[in-house]
C-alpha positions in Angstrom: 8.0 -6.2 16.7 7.5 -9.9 16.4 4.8 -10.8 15.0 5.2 -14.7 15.2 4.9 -15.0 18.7 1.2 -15.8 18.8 1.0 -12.8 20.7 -2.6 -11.9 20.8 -3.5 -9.4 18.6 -5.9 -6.3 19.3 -9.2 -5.7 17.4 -9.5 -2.8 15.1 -12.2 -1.1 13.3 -11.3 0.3 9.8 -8.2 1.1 8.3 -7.1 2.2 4.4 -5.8 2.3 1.5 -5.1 6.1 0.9 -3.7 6.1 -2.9 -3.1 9.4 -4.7 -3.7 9.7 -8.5 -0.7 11.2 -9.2 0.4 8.8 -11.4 0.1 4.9 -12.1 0.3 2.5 -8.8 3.7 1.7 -8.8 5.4 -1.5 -7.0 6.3 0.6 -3.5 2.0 1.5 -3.1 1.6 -2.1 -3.6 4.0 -3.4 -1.1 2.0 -0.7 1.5 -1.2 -1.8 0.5 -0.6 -5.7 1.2 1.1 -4.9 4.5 -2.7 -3.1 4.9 -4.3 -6.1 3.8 -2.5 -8.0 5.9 -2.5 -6.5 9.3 -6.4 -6.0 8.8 -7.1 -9.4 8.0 -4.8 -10.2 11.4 -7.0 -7.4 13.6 -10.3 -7.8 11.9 -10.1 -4.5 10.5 -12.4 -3.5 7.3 -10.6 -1.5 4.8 -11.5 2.0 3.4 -10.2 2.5 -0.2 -10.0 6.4 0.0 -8.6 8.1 -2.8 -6.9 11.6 -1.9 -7.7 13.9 -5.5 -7.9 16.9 -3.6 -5.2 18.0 -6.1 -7.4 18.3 -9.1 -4.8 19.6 -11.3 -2.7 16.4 -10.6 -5.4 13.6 -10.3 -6.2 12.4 -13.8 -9.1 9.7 -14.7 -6.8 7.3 -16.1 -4.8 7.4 -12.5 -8.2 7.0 -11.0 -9.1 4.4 -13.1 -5.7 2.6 -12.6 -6.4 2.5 -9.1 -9.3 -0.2 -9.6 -7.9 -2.1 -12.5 -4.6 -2.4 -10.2 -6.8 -3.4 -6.8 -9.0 -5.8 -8.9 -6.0 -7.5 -10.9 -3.9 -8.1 -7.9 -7.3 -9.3 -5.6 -6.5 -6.7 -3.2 -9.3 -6.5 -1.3 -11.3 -3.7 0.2 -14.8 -3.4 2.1 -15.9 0.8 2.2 -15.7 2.7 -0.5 -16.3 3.2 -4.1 -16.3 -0.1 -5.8 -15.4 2.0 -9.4 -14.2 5.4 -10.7 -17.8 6.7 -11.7 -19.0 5.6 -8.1 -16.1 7.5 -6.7 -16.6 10.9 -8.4 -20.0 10.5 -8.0 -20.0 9.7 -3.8 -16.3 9.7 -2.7 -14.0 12.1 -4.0 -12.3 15.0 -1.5 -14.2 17.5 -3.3 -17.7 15.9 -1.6 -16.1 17.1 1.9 -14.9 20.8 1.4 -17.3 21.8 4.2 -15.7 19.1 6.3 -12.2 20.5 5.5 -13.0 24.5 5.5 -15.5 24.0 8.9 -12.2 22.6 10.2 -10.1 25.5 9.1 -12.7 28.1 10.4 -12.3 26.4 13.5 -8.8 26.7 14.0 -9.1 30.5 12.9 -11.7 30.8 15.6 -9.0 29.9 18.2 -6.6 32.3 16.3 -4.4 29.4 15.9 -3.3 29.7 12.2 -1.4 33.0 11.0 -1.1 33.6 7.0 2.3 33.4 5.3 3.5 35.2 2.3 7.1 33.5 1.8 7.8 31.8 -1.3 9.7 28.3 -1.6 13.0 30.0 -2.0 12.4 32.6 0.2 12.2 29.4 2.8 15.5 27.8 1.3 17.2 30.9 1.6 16.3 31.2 5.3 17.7 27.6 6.0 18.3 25.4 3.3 17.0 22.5 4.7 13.5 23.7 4.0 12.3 24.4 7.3 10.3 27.0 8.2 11.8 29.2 10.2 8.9 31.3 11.8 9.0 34.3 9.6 5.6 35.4 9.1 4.2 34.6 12.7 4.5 38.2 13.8 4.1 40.1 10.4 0.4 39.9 10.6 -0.2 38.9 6.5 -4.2 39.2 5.7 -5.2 36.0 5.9 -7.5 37.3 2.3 -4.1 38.2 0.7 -4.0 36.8 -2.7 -1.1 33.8 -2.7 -1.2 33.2 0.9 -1.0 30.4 2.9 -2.4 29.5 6.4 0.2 27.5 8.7 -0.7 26.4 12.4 1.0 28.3 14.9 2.9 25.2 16.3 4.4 25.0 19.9 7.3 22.9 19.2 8.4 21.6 22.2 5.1 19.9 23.0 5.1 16.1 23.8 3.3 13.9 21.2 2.2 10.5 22.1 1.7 8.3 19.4 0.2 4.6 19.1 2.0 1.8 17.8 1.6 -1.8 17.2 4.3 -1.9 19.5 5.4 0.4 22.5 3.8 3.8 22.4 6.2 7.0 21.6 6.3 9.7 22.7 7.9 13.0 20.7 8.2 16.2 19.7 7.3 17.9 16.2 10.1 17.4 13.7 11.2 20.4 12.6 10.3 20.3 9.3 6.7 20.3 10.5 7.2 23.5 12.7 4.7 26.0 11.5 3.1 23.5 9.3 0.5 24.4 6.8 -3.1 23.4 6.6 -4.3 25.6 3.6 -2.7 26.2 0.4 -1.9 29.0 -1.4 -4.2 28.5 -3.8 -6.7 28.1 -1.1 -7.1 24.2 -1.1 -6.9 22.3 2.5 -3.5 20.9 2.8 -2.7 17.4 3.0 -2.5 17.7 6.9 -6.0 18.6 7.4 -7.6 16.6 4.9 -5.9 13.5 6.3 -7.0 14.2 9.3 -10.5 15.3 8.4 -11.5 12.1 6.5 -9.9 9.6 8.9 -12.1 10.8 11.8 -14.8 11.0 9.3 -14.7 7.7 8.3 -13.8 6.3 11.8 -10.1 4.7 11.0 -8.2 3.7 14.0 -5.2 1.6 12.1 -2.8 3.3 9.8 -0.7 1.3 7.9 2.0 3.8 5.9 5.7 4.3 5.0 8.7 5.7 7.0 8.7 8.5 5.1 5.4 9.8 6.5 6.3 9.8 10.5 6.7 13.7 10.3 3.5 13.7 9.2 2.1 11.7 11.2 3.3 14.0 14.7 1.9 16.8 12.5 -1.6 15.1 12.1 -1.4 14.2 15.8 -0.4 18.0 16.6 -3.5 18.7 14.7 -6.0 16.7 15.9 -5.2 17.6 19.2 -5.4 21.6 18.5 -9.0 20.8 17.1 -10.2 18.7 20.0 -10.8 15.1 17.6 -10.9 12.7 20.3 -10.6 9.1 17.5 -7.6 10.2 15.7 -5.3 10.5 18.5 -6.1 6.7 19.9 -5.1 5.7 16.2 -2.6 2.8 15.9 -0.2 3.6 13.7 2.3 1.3 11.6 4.9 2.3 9.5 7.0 0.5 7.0 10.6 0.9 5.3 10.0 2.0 2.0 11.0 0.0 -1.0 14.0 1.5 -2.7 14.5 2.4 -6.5 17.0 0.9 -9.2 19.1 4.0 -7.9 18.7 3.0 -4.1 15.8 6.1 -3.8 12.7 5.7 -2.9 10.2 4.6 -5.8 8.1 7.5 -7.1 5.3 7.2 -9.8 7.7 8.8 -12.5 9.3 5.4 -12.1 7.6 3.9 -14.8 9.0 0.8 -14.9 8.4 -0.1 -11.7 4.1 0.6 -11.9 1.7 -2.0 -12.4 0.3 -1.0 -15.8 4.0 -1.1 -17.1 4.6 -4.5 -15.7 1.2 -6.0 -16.9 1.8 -4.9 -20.8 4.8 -6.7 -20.2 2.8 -9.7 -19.9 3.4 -9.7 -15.7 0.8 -12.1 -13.9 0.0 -11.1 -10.5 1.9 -14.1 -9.3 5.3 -12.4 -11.1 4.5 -8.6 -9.3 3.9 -10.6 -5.5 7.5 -12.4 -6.4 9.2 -9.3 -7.7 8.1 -7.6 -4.3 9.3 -10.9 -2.3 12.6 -10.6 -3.6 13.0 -7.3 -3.0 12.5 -7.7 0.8 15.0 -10.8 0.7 12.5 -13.4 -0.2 13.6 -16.4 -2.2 10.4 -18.3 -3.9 7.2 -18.0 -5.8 4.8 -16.0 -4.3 0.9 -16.5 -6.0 -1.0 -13.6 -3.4 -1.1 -10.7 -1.3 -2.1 -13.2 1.5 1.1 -14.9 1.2 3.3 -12.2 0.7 1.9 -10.1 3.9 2.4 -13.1 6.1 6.3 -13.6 4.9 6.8 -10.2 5.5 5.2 -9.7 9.0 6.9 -13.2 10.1 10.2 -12.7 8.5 10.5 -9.4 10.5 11.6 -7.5 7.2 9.0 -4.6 8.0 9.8 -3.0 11.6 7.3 -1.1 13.3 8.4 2.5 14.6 
């Protein structure tokens, strides 16, 4: 879409910054984050910092930690949410809304829209080697209390899915590597699905900014939200970026040390040389000195498309 045609833009609530400590903040979160920035300063949105740690075994302190120090040494701002890591384990982790996330899956149980699934991850690749689920479990009638079982949402795939954009709404089906997709864990955590879902009703988002590479998830979400009768999610706006591309033409991961923040800044990197590092990589030849600039050269220059 164009978004130097003065068109005028529509108000929005809250949006966020949904980073995962995984790992440390790498270049590719930071390109998301000040297309966030930017597109809530354009909508007068306030931005949520929510941190997903649902994944204790993954999220680590010092990725937590990294989170601020990278926010507060780029001036990326935010308005809700912890302004620290103490603050955040103390008010704002995942682990504070369980009884969100399980009231939710005893809800969809209630309708008997979930069955439990046994099959392991090569059991699934050796049914189609894509990785899609294929359905197996839906009539085997697994205990849902079977140890090293998951819960997936019986899906109707077919089912049209409108979604809200920035630009034209679309309307689509379930990807089919989201058929059958699942909402609790094996190891009896909510899955990312239902979390997301849960927490941005919960903290009344209406404008998701987030890369290509989650649009199946988003349809999922939308499947969701719909089988659990949210009315806000579904009237979300959604935008979604190209991602930026690795050294090896991939998409940057956190095991891409060179490419996160922490990295760069022992290198002796200002925040003026990460915003220029990310201009160029979108085609953009001069010095960039803050996320304000950089969002608007992006938006204007038409290098991020809205799908």
């Amino acid at each position: 879409m164009d978004f130097s045609s003065g068109t005028p833009v529509r108000p929005f609530l809250r949006t966020r910054i949904a980073p995962t400590p995984s790992g440390f903040l790498h270049l590719g979160n930071i390109y998301s984050f000040v297309l966030t920035a930017t597109l809530a300063h354009r909508h007068g949105a306030r931005i949520l910092l929510r941190i997903d740690d649902l994944d204790r075994q993954r999220a680590q302190p010092a990725y937590i930690q990294d989170i601020f120090d990278t926010l507060n040494f780029l001036e990326i701002p935010w308005h809700d949410g912890p302004r620290d890591a103490r603050e955040f384990e103390r008010e704002y982790s995942q682990v504070h809304r369980l009884e969100l996330y399980r009231a939710a899956l005893a809800e969809l149980r209630q309708q008997q829209a979930l069955f439990a699934c046994d099959c392991s991850r090569s059991k699934i690749l050796q049914a189609d080697a894509s990785g899609a689920y294929t359905g197996y479990c839906r009539q085997r009638g697994v205990p849902f209390d079977a140890s090293e079982v998951s819960w997936r949402l019986r899906t109707d795939n077919d089912a049209p899915l409108v979604m809200h954009t920035l630009g034209e709404d679309v309307v689509s089906a379930l990807p089919r590597d989201q058929h059958d997709f699942v909402v609790r864990k094996k190891d009896g955590d909510p899955a990312y699905q239902l979390a997301s879902v849960v927490d941005d009703e919960h903290f009344g988002v209406d404008l998701i900014v987030r890369g290509m590479d989650l649009w199946p998830s988003t349809l999922a979400q939308l499947y969701l939200a719909r089988v659990l009768g949210r009315e806000r999610f579904p009237e979300t706006t959604f935008y979604h970026h190209p991602l930026m591309a690795g050294p090896d033409g991939g998409k940057l991961s956190k095991s891409a040390g060179a490419t996160s923040i922490q990295y760069l800044r022992k290198e002796g990197k200002t925040a003026a040389d990460i915003y220029t590092m990310l201009a160029a990589q979108a085609g953009i030849r001069e010095r960039i000195y803050c996320w304000q600039d950089l969002g608007e050269r992006l938006l204007i220059a038409g290098v991020q498309r809205d799908k």
